[in-house]
N, C-alpha and C positions, 0 to 999 in steps of 0.2 A: 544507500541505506543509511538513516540515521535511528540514533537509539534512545529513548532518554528516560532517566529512572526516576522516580521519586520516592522515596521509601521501599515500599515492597512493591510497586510499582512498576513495569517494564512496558512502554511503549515503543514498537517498531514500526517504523513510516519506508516505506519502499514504493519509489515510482521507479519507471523504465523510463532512461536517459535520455531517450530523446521526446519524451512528454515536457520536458522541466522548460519552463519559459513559455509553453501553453496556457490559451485561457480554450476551455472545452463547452459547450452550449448546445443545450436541447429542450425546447421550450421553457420553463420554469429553469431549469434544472443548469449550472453554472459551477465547473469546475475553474479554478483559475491558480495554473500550478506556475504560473508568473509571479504572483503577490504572494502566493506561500510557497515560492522556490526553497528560500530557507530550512521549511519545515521535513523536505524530500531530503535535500542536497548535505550528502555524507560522504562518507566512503564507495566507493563504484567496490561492491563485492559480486562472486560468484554466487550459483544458487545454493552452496552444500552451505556457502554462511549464514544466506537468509533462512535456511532451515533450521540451523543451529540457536538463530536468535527467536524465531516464530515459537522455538519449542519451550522456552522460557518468558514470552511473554506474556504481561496483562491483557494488552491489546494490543491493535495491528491497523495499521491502514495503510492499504495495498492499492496499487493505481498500474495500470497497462497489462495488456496481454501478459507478459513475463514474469511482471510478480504476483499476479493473482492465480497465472497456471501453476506458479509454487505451492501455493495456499491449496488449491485444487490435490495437484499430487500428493500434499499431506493428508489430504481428506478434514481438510480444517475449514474446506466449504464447497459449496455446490453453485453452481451457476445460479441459482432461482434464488441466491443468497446475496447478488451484484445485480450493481445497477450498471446499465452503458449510455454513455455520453459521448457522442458523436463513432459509434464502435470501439469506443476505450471501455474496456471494465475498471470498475471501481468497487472495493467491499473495504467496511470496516469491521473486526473483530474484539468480539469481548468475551472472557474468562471467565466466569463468574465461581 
């Protein structure tokens, strides 16, 4: 998980660890968590953190079965809410 603030601002980026160094493709559609490994690549935390941090953020972008069933158990989205690339789910989240 990594975190990064800007102002009022809180974005939370969470992939599942062994996505990171993937590139993911399904027609058009081009996930590549190689080139933005950076962007995922944090602290390895459990799920009670990710929820701690989901519940104060602006946004969120969430990648693999594990961090997106978080977002799900929160009720902070629905399947029909994610996209899947190659059977990985992916959602982004906004607060408004």
């Amino acid at each position: 998980m990594r975190t990064f603030r800007k102002g009022k601002e809180k974005i939370v980026a969470v992939c599942d660890a062994e996505l990171i160094g993937k590139v993911l493709r399904e027609g058009e559609l081009v996930l590549n968590l190689d080139k933005y490994a950076s962007f995922y690549q944090g602290e390895e935390v459990d799920d009670a953190a990710v929820e701690r941090e989901l519940l104060t953020a602006t946004s969120a972008n969430l990648v693999g079965k594990k961090a997106t069933g978080i977002a799900k158990r929160m009720k902070l989205v629905k399947d029909s809410d994610m996209i899947t690339i190659q059977k990985v789910p992916h959602v982004q989240i906004y607060k408004m």
